[in-house]
N, C-alpha and C positions, 0 to 999 in steps of 0.2 A: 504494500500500500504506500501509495506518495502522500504528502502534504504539502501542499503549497499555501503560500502566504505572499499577498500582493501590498505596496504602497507603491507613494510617492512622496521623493523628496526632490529639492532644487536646490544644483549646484554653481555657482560661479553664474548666477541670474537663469538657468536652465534646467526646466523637469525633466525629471528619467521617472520613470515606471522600474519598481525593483521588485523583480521576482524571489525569496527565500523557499527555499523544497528542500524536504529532507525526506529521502527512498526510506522502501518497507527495510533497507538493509540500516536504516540507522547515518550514512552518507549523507553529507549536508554540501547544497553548491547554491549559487546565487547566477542572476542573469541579469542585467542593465539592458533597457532599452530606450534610448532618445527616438520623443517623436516630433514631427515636423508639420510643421501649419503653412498650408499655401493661400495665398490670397490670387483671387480669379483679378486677372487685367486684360484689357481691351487695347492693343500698342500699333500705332500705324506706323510702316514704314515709311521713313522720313527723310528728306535731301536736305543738305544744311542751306541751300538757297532759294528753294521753292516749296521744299516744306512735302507735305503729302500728297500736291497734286503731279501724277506722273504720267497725265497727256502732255506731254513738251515736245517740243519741237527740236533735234538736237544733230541735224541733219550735215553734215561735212561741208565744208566750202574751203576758199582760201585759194592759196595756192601750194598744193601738197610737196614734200621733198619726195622724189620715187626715187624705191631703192631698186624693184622690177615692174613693168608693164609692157614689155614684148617687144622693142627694140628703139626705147625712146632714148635722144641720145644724149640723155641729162640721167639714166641709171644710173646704181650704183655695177660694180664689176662682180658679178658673180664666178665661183670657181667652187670645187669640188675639194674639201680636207678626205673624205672618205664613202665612198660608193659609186653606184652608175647613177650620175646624175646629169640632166642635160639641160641647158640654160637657151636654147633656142627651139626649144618642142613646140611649131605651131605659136612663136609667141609667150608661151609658157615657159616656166622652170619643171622640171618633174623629177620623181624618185624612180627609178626601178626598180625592181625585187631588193627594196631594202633592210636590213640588218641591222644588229646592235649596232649603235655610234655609228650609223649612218649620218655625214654631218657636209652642211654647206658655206660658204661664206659670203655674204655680200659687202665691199670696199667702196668708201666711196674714196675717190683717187682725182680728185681735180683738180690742186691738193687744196682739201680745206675737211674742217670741222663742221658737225653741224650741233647749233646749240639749240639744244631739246627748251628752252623757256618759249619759245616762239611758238608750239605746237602742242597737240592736246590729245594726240591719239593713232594708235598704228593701225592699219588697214588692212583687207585684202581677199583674197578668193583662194580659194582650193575645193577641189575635186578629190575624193580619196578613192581608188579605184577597189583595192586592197586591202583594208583597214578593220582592227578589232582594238576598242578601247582598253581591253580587259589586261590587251598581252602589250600595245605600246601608249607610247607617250610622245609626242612632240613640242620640244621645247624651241623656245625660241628667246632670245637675248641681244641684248646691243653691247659694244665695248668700245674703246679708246685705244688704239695701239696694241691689238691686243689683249688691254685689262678690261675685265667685264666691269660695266657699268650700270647700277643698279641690280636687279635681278632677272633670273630668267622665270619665266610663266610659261605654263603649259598650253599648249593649243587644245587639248580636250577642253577646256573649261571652259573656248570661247564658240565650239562649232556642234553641230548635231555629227556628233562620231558614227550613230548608226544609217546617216545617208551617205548612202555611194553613187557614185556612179551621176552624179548631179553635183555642178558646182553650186557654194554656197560660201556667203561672205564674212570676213568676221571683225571684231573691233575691239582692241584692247586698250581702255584708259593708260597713258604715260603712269599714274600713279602707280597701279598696280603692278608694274616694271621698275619700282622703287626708281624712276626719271622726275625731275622737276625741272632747273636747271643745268643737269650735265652738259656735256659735249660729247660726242659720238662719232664717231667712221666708220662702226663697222657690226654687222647684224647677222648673227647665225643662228641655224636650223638644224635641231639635233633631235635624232632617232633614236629612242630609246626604245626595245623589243625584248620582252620575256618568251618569246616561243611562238609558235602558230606560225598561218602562211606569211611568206615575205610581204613586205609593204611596197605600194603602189598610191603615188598619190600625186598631181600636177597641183600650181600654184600661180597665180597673177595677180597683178593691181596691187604692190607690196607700197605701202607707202605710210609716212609720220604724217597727219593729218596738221592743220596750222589750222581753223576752225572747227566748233563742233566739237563739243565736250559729251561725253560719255556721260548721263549720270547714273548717278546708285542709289537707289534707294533702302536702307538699314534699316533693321530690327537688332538693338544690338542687349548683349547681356549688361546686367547691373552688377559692378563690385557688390562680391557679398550677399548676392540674391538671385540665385541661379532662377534663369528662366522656362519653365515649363511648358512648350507648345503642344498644343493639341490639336490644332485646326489654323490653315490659313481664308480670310475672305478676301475678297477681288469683288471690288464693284464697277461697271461699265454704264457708259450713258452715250448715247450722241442722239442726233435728231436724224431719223430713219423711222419709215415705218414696217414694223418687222412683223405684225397680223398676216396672215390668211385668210381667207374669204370665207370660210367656216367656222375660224378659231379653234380648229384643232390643235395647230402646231404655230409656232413663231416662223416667221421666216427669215432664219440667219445662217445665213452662208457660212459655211465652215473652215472656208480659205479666204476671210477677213476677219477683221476683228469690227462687229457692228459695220460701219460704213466705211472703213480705212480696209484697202487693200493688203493681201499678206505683206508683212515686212521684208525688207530686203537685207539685213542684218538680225534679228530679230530680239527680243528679250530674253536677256540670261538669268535667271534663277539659280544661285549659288546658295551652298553654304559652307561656311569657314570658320573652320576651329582651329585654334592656337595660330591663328596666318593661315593656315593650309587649305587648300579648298579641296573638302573631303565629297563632293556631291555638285554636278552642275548641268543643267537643261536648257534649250535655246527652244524659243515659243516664237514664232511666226504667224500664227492665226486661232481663229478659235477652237477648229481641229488640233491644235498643238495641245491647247489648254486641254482639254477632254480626255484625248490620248493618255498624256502623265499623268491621270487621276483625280483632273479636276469635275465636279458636278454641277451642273448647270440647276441653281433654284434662283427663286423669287424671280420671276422672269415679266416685265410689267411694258403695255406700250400704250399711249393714247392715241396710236394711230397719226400722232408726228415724232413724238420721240420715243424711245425706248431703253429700257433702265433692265438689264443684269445682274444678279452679282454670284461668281461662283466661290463654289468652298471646296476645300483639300483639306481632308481631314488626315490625321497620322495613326495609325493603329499602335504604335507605342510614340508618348510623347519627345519632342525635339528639347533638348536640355542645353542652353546657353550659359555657360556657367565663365569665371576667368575675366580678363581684360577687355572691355568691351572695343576696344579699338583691333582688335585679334581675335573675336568670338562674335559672330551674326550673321543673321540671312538678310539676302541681300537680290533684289531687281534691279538690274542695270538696262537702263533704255538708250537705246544707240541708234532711233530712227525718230521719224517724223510720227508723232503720234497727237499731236495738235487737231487735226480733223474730231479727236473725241472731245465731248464735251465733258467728261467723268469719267477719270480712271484713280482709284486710290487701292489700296490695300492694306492690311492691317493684320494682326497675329494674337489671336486668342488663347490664352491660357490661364497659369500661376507662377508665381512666385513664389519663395522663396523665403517669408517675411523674420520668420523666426523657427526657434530649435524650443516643442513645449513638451 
């Protein structure tokens, strides 16, 4: 026969639940349990210069530095450190049956520098003929003589890895290439492969953007107050009438988003723990949203505009815990999304508040 015997006391401002049992053998043990109290919050991801509205407009202009675009004679020099690579494919750069540290280099050789404060974002297109997320990575980096400059970012983070066979474009903020102000010459492309068939993949339009800022929009964790997601919403609006003549169904095309054509870049969906970006999705239209698990409710139209909002719920909660400048999910809009009149989103859960 056991005996147990239950209190609570509070230590150092904190309750424990203490268990006392002592077995039919006469054995006596104890068991501490701290419990945890979460408070429900309602938290929209936020851009620190527009705040939660993330229909903007954020669309490239300028006049770009190109490092490749098919034989303009203001390139930078491409050449080959390791593989079959070929820098006049049709105009293209491409890989063949590429391998581990499969690696490229673009120089630029005029001679000059070029200073990253003037510019706001690298560019570009690829085709992956050949491609599995699971077994590679492509990185990509700028340097100086040589020495790397800033960091290198992964190209999975910025492109839909499971389209082949279809070019698709991509856009990576200077920031997250740790660039602000440096100076740069030179830009390389590295293959990193754990196994499976070799890599095939063509490239164009490679360029530092001087217009046209990336933004991100954050959900970021609280020092001290780990974030528990359970559900993300997406609300949509624009002036369209999206009724059917019967009212069975809406009528919203699935390769737009409401009245905006697919994106040509399109929304990236990350999330990033400790800096790392351990998860990331590129959405192009409403079909994107649907496919990755979003659910289409509350669906409302007066027959001139029309109001959505989807939710992505998580079957085990997303936990934001850490530095919140190094821990958060994160929307990146890199296209013209100003045709809408309503796009915000937002991250439903708890916190964290205390230890009772």
């Amino acid at each position: 026969m056991k005996f147990r015997l239950f209190g609570t006391c509070v230590t150092a401002g904190k309750k424990e639940v203490n268990e006392l049992a002592i077995s039919s053998s006469g054995e006596l043990f104890t068991r501490t349990e701290r419990k945890t109290q979460l408070t429900p919050v309602f938290k929209p991801f936020l851009e620190e210069t527009v705040g939660n509205a993330m229909n903007q407009d954020v669309s490239f202009g300028g006049t770009p530095e190109i490092i490749h675009n098919g034989g303009s004679s203001t390139e930078w020099t491409g050449s080959a450190i390791q593989g079959t690579w070929n820098f006049a494919d049709s105009g293209k750069v491409s890989l063949a049956s590429g391998v581990d540290q499969d690696s490229a280099t673009f120089a630029e050789e005029t001679p000059t520098t070029i200073d990253i404060s003037g510019f706001t974002a690298i560019t570009g297109k690829i085709n992956l003929t050949t491609y599995n997320a699971n077994n590679n990575d492509l990185d990509v980096e700028f340097d100086l003589a040589g020495t790397l400059v800033g960091n290198s970012v992964n190209l999975n983070d910025y492109i839909e890895t499971t389209l082949l066979a279809s070019e698709q474009s991509f856009a990576i903020p200077k920031g997250d290439m740790g660039l602000a102000s440096q100076s740069v010459d030179g830009f390389t492309i590295t293959l990193s492969r754990a196994g499976g068939p070799q890599v095939a993949f063509t490239m164009d339009d490679i360029q530092i953007e001087q217009t046209g800022t990336p933004l991100i929009f954050k959900v970021e964790s609280l020092p001290n107050e780990p974030f528990h997601i359970t559900e993300l919403r997406l609300a949509f609006a624009d002036t369209l009438a999206a009724t059917v003549a019967n009212g069975t169904a809406f009528g919203l095309a699935h390769d737009q988003i409401l009245g905006v054509s697919a994106l040509s870049t399109g929304i990236v969906f990350r999330r990033i723990e400790d800096s790392e970006t351990v998860f990331a999705v590129t959405i192009k239209d409403l079909g994107d949203f649907l496919s990755t698990g979003s659910n289409l409710i509350n669906a409302i139209s007066d027959g001139t505009d029309t109001f959505f909002t989807l939710l992505i719920e998580f079957p085990e909660p997303i936990i934001l815990r850490g530095q919140p400048k190094a821990n958060f999910l994160a929307f990146t809009i890199n296209d013209n999304l100003s045709g809408l009149t309503k796009f915000t989103a937002a991250a439903r859960g708890a916190i964290v508040t205390s230890e009772v």
